[in-house]
N, C-alpha and C positions, 0 to 999 in steps of 0.2 A: 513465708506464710505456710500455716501447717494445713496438711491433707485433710480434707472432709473426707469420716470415715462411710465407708457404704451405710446406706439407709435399711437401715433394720427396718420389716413390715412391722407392725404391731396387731395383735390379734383384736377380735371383738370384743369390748365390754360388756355387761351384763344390760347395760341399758341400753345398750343398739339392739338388744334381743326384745326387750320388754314388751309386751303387747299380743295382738291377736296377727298371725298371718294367715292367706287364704293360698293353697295350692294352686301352681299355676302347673305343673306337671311332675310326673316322677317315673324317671327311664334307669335303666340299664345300660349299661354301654361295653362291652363285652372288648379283650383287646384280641382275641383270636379269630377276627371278622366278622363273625355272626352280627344279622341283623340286632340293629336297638331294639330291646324290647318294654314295653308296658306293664307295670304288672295287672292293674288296674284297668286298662286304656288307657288313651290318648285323652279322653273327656275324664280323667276320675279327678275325684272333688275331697276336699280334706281342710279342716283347720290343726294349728299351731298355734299353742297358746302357750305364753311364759310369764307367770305371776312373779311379781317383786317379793311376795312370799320364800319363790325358792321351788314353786310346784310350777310344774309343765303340764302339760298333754297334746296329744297327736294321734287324731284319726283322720283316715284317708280309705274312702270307698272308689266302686265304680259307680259311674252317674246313675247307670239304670240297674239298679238292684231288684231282682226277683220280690213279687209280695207273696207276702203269705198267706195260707187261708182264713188265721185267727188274728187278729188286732193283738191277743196274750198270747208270747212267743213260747210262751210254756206249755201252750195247746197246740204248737204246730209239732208236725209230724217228723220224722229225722230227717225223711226225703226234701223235706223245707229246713231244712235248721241246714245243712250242711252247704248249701248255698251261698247263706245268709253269712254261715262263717268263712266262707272263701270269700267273697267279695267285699269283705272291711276288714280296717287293720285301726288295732287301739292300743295306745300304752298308755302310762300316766307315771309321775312319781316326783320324785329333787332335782334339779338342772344347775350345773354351775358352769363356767366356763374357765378353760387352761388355756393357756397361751392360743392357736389358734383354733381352736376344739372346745366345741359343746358336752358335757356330759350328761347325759341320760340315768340315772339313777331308778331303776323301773321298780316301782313298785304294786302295779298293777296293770293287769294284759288280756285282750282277748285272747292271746298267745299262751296257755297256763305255761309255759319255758320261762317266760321274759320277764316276771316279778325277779328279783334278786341279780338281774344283770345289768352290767353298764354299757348303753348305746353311745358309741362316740362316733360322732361328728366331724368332721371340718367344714368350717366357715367361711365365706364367700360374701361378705356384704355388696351390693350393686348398688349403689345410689341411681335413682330413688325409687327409694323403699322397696329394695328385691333383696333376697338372702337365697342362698344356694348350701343346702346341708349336701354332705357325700360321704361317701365311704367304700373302700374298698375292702376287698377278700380275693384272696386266690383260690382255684379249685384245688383239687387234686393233679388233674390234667396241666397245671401252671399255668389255667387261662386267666387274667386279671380282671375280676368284675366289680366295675364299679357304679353304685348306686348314687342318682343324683335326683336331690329334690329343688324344687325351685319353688319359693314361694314369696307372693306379695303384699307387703304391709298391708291392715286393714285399719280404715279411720285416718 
């Protein structure tokens, strides 16, 4: 009887992606001890959305974000506008997926850097209905920081 060979994971499809998700949170996890940290807090709120199109997007604020003094954000003052931009995060653009990895194809950003770059992912599916995007970078310093969002199906 011949060896069963080890079980290759297989990555996500594009239509385990398909749909609306709601942020369930998004930490930091630092590997040189430092406390987890927040970017947003512990309460920030965000959708993820992936069209059958091929279009994505992803914002993610803090739950209580500063008001302004004008309803037209184009009458508010800098000392208001500069708030408003630290406390949300927005990209938009093409999404495909590679073996275990989401690709982000940005072609629009509150970010003006993140048009023309690709955000890559790895993918986490939890049945039911959670997905877990990450990603790491090293500092300088060679501390390993890795970014983890958790979010869950909507509908």
């Amino acid at each position: 009887m011949a060896e069963a060979s080890p079980r290759v994971p297989r990555g996500p499809r594009e239509d385990d992606l398909l749909g609306a998700w709601e942020l369930e949170t998004w930490r930091i996890v630092y590997s040189d001890g430092r406390p987890t940290s927040y970017p947003y807090g512990e309460d920030a709120r965000g959708w993820l959305l992936y069209e059958r199109s091929g279009r994505m997007s992803a914002t993610i604020g803090r739950a209580q974000r500063p008001r302004m003094s004008q309803d037209n954000v184009r009458l508010a003052t800098a000392e208001e506008k500069a708030p408003a931009f630290d406390s949300l995060f927005h990209y938009g653009g093409r999404w495909h997926v590679e073996g275990t990895r989401v690709i982000h194809a940005v072609d629009y950003a509150l970010n003006p850097n993140f048009p023309g770059t690709e955000q890559v992912r790895e993918v986490e599916l939890r049945p039911p209905g959670g997905l877990v995007l990450s990603a790491e970078s090293t500092s300088l310093s060679g501390t390993t920081i890795r970014h983890e969002l958790v979010w869950r199906r909507v509908g």
